[in-house]
TORKOL-4160 file (C-alpha; in steps of 0.2 Angstrom, whole numbers, padded with zeros to 4 digits, m for minus):
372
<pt num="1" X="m0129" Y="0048" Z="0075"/>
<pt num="2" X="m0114" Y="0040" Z="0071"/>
<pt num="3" X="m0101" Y="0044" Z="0058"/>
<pt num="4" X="m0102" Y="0030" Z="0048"/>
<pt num="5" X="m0122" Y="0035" Z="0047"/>
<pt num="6" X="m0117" Y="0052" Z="0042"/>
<pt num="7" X="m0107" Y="0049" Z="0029"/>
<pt num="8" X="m0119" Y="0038" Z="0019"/>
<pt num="9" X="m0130" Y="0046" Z="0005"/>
<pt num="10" X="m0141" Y="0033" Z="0010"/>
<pt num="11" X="m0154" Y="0031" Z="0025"/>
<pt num="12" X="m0148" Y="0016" Z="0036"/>
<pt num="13" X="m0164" Y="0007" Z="0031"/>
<pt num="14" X="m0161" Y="0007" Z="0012"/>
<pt num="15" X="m0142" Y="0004" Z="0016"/>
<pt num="16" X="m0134" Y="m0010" Z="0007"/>
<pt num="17" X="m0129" Y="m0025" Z="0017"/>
<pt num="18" X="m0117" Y="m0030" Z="0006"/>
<pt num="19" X="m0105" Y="m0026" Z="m0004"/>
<pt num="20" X="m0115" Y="m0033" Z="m0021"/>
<pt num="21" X="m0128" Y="m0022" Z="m0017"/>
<pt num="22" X="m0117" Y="m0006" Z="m0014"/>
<pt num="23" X="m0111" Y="m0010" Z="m0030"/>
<pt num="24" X="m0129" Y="m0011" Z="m0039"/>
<pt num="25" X="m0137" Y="0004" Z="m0029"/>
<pt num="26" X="m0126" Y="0014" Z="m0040"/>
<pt num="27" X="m0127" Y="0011" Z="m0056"/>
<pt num="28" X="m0113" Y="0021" Z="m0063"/>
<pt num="29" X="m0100" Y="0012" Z="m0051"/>
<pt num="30" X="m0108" Y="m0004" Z="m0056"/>
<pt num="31" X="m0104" Y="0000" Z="m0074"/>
<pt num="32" X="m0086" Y="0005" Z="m0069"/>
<pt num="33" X="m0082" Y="m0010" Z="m0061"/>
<pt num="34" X="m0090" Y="m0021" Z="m0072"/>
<pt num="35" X="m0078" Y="m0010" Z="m0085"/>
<pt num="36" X="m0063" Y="m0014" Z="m0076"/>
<pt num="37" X="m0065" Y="m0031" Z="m0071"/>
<pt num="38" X="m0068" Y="m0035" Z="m0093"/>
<pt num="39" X="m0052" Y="m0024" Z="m0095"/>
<pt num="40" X="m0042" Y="m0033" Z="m0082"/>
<pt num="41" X="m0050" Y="m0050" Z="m0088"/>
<pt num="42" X="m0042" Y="m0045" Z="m0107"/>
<pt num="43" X="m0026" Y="m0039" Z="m0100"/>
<pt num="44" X="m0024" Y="m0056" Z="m0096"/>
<pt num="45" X="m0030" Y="m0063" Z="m0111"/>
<pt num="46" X="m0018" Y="m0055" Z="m0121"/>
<pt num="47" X="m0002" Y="m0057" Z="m0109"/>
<pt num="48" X="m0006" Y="m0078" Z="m0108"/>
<pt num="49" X="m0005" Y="m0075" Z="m0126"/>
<pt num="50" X="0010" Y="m0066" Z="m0127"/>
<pt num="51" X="0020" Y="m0076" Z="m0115"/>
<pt num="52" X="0013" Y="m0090" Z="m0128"/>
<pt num="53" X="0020" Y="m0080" Z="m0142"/>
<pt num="54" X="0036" Y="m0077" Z="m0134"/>
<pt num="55" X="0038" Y="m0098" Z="m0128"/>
<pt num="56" X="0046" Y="m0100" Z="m0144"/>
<pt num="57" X="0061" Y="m0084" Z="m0142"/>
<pt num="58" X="0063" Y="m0090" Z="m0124"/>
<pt num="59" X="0067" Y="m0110" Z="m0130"/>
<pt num="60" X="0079" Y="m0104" Z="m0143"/>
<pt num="61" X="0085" Y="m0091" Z="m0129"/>
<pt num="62" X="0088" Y="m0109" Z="m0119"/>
<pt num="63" X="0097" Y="m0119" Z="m0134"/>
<pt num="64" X="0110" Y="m0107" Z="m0137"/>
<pt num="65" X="0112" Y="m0103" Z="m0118"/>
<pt num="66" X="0114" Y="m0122" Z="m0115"/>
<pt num="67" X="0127" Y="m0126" Z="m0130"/>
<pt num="68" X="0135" Y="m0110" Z="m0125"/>
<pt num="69" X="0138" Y="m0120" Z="m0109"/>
<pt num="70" X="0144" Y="m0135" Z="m0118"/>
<pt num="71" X="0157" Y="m0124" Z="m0129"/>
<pt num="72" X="0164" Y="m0116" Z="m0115"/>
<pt num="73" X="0172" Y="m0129" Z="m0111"/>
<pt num="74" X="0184" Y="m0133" Z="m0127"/>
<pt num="75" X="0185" Y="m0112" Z="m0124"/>
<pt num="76" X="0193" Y="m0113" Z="m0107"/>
<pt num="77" X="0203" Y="m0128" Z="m0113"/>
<pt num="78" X="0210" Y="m0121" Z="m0125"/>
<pt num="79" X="0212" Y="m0102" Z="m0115"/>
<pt num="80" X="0225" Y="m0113" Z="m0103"/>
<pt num="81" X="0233" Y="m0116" Z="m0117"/>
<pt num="82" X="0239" Y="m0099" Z="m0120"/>
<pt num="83" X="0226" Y="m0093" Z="m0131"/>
<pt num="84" X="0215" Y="m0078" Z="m0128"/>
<pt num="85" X="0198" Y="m0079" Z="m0123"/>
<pt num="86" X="0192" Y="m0069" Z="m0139"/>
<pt num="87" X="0202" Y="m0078" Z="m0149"/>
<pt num="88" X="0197" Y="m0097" Z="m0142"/>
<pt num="89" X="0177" Y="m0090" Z="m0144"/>
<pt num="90" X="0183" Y="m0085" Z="m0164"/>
<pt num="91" X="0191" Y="m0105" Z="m0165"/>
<pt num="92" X="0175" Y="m0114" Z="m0157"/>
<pt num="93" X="0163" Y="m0105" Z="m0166"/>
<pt num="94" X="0170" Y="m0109" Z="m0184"/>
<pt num="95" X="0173" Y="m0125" Z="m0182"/>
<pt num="96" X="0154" Y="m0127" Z="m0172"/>
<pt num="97" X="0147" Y="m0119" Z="m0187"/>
<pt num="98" X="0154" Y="m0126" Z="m0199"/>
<pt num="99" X="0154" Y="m0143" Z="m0190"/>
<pt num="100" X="0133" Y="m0140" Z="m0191"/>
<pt num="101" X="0134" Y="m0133" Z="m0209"/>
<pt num="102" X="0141" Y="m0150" Z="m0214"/>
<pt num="103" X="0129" Y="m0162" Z="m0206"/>
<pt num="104" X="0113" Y="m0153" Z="m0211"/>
<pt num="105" X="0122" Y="m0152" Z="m0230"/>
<pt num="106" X="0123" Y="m0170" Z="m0225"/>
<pt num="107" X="0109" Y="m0176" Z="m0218"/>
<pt num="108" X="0095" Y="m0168" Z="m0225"/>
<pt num="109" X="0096" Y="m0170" Z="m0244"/>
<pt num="110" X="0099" Y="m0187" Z="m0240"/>
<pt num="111" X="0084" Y="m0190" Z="m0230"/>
<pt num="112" X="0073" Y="m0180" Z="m0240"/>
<pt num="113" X="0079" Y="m0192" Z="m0255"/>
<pt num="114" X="0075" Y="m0208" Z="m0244"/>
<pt num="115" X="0058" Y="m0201" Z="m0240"/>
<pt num="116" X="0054" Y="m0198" Z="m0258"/>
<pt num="117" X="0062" Y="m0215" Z="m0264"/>
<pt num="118" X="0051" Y="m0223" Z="m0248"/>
<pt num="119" X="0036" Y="m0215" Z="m0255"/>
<pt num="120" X="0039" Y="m0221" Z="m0274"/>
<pt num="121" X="0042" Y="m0238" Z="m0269"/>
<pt num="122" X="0030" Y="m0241" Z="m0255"/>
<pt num="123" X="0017" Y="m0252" Z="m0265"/>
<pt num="124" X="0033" Y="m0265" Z="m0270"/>
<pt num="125" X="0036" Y="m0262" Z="m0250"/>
<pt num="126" X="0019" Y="m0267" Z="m0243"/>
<pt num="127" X="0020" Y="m0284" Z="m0257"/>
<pt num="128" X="0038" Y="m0287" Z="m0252"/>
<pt num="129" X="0032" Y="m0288" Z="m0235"/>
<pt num="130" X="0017" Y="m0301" Z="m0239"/>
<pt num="131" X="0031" Y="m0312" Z="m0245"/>
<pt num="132" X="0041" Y="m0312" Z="m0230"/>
<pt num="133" X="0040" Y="m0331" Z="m0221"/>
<pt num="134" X="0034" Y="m0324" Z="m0204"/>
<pt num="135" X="0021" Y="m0316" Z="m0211"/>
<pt num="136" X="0014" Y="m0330" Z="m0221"/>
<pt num="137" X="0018" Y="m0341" Z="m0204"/>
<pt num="138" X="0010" Y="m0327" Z="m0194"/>
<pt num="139" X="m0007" Y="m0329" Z="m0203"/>
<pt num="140" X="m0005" Y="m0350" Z="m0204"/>
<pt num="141" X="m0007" Y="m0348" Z="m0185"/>
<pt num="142" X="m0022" Y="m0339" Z="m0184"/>
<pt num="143" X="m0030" Y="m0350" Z="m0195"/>
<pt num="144" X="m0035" Y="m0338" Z="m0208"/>
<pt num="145" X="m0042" Y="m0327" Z="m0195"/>
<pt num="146" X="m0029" Y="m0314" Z="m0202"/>
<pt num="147" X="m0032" Y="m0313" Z="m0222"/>
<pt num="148" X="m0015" Y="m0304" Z="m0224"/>
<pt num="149" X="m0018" Y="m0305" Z="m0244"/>
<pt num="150" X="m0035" Y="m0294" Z="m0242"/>
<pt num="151" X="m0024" Y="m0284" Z="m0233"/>
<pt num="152" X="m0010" Y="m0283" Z="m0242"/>
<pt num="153" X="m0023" Y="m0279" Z="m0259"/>
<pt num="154" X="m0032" Y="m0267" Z="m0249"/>
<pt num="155" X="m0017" Y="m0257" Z="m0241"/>
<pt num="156" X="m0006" Y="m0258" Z="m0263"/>
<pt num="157" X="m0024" Y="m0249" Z="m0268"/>
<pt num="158" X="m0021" Y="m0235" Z="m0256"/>
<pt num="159" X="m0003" Y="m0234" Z="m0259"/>
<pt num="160" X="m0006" Y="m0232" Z="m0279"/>
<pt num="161" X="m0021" Y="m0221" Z="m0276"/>
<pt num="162" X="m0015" Y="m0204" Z="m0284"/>
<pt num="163" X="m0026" Y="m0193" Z="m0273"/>
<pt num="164" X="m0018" Y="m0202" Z="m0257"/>
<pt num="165" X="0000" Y="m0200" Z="m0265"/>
<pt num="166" X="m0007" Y="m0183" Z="m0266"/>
<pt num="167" X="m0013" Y="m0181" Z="m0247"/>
<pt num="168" X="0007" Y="m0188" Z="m0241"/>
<pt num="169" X="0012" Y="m0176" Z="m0251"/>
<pt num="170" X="0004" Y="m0162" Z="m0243"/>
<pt num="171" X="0008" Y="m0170" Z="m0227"/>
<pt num="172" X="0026" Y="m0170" Z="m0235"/>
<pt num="173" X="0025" Y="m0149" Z="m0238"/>
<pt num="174" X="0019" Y="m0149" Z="m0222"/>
<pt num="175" X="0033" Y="m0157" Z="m0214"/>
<pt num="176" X="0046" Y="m0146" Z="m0227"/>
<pt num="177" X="0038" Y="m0132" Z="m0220"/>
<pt num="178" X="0042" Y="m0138" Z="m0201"/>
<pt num="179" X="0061" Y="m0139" Z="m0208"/>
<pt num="180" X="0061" Y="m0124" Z="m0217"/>
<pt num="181" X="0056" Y="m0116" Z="m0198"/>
<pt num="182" X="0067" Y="m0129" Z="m0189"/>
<pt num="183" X="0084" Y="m0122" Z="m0201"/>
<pt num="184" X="0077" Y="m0105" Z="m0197"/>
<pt num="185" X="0079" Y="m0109" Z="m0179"/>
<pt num="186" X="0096" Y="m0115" Z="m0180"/>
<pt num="187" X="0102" Y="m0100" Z="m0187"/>
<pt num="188" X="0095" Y="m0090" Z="m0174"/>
<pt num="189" X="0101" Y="m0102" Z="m0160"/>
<pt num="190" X="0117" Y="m0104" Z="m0170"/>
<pt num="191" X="0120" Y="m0083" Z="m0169"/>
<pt num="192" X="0113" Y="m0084" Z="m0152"/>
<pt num="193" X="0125" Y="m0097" Z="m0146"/>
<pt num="194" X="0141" Y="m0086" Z="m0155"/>
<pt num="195" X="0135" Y="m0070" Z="m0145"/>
<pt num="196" X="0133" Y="m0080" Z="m0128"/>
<pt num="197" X="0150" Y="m0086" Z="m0131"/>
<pt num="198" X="0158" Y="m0070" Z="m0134"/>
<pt num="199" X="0150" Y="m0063" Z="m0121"/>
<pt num="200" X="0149" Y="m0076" Z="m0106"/>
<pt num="201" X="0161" Y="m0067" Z="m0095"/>
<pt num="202" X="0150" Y="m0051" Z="m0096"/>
<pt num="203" X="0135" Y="m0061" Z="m0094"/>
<pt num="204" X="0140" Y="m0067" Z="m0078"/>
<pt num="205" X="0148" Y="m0052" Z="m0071"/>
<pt num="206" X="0130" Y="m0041" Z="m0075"/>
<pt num="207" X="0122" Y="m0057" Z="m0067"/>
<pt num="208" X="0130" Y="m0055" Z="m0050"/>
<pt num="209" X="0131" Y="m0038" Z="m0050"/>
<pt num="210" X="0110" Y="m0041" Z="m0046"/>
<pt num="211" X="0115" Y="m0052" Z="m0030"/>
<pt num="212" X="0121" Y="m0045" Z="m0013"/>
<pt num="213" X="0140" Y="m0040" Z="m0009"/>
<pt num="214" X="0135" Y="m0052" Z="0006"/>
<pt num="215" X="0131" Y="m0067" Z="m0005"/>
<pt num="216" X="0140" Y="m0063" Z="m0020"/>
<pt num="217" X="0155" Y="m0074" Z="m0017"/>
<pt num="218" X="0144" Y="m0090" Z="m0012"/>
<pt num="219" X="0132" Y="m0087" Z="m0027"/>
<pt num="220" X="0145" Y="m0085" Z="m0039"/>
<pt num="221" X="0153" Y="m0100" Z="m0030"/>
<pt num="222" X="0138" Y="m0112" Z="m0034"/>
<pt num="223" X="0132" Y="m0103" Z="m0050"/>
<pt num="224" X="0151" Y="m0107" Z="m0056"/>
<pt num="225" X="0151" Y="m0128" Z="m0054"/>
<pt num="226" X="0132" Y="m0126" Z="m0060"/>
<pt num="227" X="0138" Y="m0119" Z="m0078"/>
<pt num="228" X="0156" Y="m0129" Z="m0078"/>
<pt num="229" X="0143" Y="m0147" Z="m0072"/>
<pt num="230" X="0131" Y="m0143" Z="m0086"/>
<pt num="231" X="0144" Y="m0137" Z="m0101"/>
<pt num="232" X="0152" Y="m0154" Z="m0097"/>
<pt num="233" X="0136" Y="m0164" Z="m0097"/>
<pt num="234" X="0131" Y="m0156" Z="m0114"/>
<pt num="235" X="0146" Y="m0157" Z="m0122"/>
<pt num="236" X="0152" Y="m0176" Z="m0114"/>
<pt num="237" X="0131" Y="m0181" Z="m0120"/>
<pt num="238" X="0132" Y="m0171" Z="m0138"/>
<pt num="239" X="0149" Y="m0184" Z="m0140"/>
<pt num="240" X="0142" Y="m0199" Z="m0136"/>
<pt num="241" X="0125" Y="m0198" Z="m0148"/>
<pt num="242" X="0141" Y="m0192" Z="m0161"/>
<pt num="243" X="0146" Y="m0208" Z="m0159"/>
<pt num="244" X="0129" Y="m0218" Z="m0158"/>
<pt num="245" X="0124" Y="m0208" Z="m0175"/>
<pt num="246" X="0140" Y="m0211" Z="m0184"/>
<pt num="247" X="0142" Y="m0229" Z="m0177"/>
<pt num="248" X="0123" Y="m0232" Z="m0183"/>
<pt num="249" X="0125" Y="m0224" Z="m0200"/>
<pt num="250" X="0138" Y="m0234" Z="m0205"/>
<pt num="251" X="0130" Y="m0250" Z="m0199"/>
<pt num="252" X="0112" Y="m0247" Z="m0204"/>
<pt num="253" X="0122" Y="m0244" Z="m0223"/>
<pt num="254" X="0130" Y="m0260" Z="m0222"/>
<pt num="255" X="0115" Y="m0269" Z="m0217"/>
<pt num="256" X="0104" Y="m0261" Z="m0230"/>
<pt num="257" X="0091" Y="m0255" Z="m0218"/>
<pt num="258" X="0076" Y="m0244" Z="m0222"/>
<pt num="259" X="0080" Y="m0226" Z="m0221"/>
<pt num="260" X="0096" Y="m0228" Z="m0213"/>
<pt num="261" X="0098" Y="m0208" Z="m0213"/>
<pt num="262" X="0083" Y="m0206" Z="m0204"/>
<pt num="263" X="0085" Y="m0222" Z="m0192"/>
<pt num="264" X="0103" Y="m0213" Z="m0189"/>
<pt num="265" X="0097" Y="m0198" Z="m0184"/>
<pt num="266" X="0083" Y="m0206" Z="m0173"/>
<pt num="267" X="0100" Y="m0214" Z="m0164"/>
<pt num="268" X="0109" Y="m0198" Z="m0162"/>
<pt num="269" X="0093" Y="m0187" Z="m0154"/>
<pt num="270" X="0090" Y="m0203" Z="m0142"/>
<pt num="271" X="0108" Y="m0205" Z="m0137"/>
<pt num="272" X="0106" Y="m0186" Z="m0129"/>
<pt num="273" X="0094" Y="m0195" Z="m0117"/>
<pt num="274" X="0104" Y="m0204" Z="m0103"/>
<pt num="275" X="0095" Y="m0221" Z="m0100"/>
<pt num="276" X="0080" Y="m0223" Z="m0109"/>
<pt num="277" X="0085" Y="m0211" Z="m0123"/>
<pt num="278" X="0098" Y="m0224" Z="m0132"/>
<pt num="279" X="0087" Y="m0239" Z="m0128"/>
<pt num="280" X="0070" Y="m0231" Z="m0137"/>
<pt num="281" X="0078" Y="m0227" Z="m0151"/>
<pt num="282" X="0084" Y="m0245" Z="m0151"/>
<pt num="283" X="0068" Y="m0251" Z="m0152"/>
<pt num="284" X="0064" Y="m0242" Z="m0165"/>
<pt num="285" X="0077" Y="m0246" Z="m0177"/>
<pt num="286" X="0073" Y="m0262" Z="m0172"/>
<pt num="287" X="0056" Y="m0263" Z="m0176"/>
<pt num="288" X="0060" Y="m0254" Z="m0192"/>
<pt num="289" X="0072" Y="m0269" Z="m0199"/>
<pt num="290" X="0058" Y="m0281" Z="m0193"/>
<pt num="291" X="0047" Y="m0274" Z="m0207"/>
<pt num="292" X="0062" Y="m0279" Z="m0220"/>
<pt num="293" X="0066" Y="m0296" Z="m0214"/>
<pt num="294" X="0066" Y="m0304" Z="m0195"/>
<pt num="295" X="0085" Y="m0307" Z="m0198"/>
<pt num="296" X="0090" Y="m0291" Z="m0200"/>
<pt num="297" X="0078" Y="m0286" Z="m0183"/>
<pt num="298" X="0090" Y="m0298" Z="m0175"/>
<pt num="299" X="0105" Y="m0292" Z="m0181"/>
<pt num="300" X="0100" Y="m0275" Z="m0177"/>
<pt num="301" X="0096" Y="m0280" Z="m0161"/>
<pt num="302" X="0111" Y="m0290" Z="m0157"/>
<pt num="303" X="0123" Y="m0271" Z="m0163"/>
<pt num="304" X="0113" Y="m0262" Z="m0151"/>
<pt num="305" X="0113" Y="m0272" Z="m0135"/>
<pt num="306" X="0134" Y="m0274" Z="m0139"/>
<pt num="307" X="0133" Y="m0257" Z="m0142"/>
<pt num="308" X="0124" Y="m0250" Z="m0128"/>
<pt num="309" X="0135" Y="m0260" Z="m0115"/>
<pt num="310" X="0149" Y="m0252" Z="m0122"/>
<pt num="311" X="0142" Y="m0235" Z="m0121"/>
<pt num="312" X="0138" Y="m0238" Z="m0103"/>
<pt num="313" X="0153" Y="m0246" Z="m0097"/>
<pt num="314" X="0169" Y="m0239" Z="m0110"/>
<pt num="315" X="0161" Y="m0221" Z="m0118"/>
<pt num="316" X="0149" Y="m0215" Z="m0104"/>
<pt num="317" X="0162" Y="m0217" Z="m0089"/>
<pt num="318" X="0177" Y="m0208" Z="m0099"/>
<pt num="319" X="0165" Y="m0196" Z="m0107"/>
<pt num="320" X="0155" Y="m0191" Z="m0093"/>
<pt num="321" X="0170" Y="m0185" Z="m0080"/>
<pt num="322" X="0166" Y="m0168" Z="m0080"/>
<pt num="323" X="0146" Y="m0168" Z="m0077"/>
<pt num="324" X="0138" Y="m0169" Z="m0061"/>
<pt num="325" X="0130" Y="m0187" Z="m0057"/>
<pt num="326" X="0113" Y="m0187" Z="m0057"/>
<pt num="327" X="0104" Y="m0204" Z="m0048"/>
<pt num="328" X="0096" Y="m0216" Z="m0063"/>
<pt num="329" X="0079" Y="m0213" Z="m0053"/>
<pt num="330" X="0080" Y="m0194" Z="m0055"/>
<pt num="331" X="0085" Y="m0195" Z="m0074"/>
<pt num="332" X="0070" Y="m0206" Z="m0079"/>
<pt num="333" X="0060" Y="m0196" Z="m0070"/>
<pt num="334" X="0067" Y="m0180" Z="m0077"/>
<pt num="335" X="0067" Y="m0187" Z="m0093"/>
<pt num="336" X="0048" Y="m0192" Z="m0093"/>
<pt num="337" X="0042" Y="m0176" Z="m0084"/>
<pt num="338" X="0053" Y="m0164" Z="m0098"/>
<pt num="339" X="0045" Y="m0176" Z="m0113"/>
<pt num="340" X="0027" Y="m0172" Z="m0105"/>
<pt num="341" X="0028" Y="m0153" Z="m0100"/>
<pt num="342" X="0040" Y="m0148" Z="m0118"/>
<pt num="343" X="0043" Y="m0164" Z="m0129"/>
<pt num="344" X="0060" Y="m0171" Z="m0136"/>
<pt num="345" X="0068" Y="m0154" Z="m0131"/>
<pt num="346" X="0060" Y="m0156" Z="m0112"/>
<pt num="347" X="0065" Y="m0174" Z="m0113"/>
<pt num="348" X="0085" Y="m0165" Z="m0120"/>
<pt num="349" X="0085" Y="m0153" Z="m0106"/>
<pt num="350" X="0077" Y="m0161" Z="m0091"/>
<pt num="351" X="0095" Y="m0171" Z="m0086"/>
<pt num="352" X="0104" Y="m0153" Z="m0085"/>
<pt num="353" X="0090" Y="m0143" Z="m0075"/>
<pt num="354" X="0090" Y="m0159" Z="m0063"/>
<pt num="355" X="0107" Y="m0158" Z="m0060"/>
<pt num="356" X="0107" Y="m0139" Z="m0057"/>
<pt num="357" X="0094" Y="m0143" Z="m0046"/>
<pt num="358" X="0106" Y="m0156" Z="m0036"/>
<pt num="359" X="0119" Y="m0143" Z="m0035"/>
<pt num="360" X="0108" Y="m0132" Z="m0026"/>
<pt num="361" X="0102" Y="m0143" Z="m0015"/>
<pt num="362" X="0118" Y="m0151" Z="m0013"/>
<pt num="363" X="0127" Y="m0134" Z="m0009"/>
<pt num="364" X="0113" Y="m0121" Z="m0004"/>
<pt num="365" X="0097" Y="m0129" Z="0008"/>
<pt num="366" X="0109" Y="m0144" Z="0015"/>
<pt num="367" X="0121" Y="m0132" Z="0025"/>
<pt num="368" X="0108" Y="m0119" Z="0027"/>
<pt num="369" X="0097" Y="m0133" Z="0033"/>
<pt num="370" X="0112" Y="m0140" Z="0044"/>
<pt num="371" X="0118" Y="m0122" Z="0053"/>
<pt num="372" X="0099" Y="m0119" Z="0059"/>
């Protein structure tokens, strides 16, 4: 008689041919296994739900990591200059707070107003519009088949509806609640984005303590132009929306658009997109002044095609000198594929990862590629 026959409780006849029925010949394993395989089922569970819960410390983490990068470099500049590190950090993180302070006392009491002001006056809005000539031309070409006055009476009885003033207005709490938690974000990123700047030398210094002695010089080589390509990008892309908020702020006021703090803002978080990120918000400011009047949609749009070939051919090419060129393709791409997977802030930090990526190609699987 074999081994294998003599170690089996079992005669060879009743022997299990399977694994499944080894498993069920015993109930008290089966029961184990069937115990563990729920445990390590749940252990999961709860860690996809973890890494869930933590998504939200790991994108502020993020943030402050990549405006730490875009600080570092008024923080060098200003080290050359004979100032000391600790002392350039202290500098740039004043003037960046109180440089964020000042816009969200700014901006957000004034577009809270606006909103509420919108709101009040959104059955004279929807009438105004009736009146407008390219409306009432609009409907003379369909041949009545568009009653814009049953539309217009149907859409002033909802707007002076209480209960739906009432139903905005939780959607209103609703979004006051999403800025109370966005403000309680900046001021996490905000002290996040202090320490990493204080800190960034020792940051780096623990981080390729972790690599090789045989690799540290070429890792610390690469990993350096990474951070100096991708401060520059954020702080040369942070300038230009500056400008395209500022520049749009002031003309929106001046030509009496809706919500111009809002339509603003809406031009400052596109402008942080390369390509398609100035020309969407473009449209949408557009489109906005074309509920007003179809003049002012073609003023509007007039601004921002003079504007955005300046942008591209004066700002952009002065700006940009310190961030790594990334093909048009690859930023569109990278754009779409950031907006999919983590919305405006994928969209915001897809251009950066991209070029990080180039860099590594560019300077790490090229030569290695080459010398095999």
């Amino acid at each position: 008689m074999s081994d294998e026959s003599s170690d089996s409780p079992l005669p060879a006849a009743a022997r299990p041919k399977n694994l499944v029925g080894a498993v069920l010949a015993r109930p008290g394993q089966a029961f184990l296994v069937g115990f563990l395989l729920v445990l390590g089922g749940g252990m999961g569970w709860w860690l996809l739900q973890g890494i869930d819960t933590l998504s939200t410390v790991v994108t502020y983490v993020a943030i402050a990591f990549f405006i730490t990068l875009g600080l570092d470099p008024i923080v060098r500049f200003l080290a050359k200059r004979g100032i000391k590190r600790s002392i350039a950090v202290v500098i740039v993180a004043v003037a960046f707070l109180l440089v964020v302070t000042g816009v969200l006392l700014l901006i957000v009491p004034t577009l809270v107003a606006q909103i509420q002001a919108f709101i009040g006056n959104l059955p004279t809005i929807i009438g105004d519009i009736a009146e407008q000539e390219w409306v009432k031309d609009l409907e003379s070409r369909f041949g009545g088949s568009l009653d814009v006055d049953t539309m217009v009476a149907n859409a002033t009885t909802w707007a002076s509806d209480p209960q739906n003033l009432v139903s905005v207005g939780g959607g209103l709490v609703s979004v006051g609640s999403t800025i109370a938690n966005g403000t309680t974000g900046v001021i996490i990123v905000l002290i996040l984005t202090v320490y990493f700047s204080a800190t960034l030398p020792t940051i780096k210094s623990w981080a390729f303590a972790l690599v090789p002695a045989s690799r540290r010089t070429g890792t610390e080589s690469v990993a350096e132009e990474i951070m100096r390509s991708v401060g520059g990008y954020v702080l040369g892309q942070v300038s230009l929306a500056a400008i395209n908020g500022v520049l749009s702020a002031v003309f929106l006021v001046i030509l009496q658009a809706p919500l111009p703090a809002l339509l603003a803002l809406i031009a400052f978080i596109g402008s942080m997109i390369p390509l398609v990120g100035t020309l969407s918000a473009s449209v949408v400011i557009v489109v906005s002044c074309l509920f007003v009047s179809p003049t002012m949609a073609i003023i509007a749009g007039i601004y921002y095609l003079v504007y955005m070939q300046i942008e591209s051919y004066v700002f952009s090419p002065r700006i940009m000198r310190a961030a790594v060129n990334v093909p048009g393709a690859l930023v569109i791409i990278g754009a779409v594929a950031g907006a999919t997977i983590a919305g405006v802030l994928g969209a915001l930090l897809a251009v950066p990862v991209t070029a990080s990526l180039l860099i590594i190609i560019r300077r790490v699987v090229v030569p290695h590629q080459a010398a095999r």
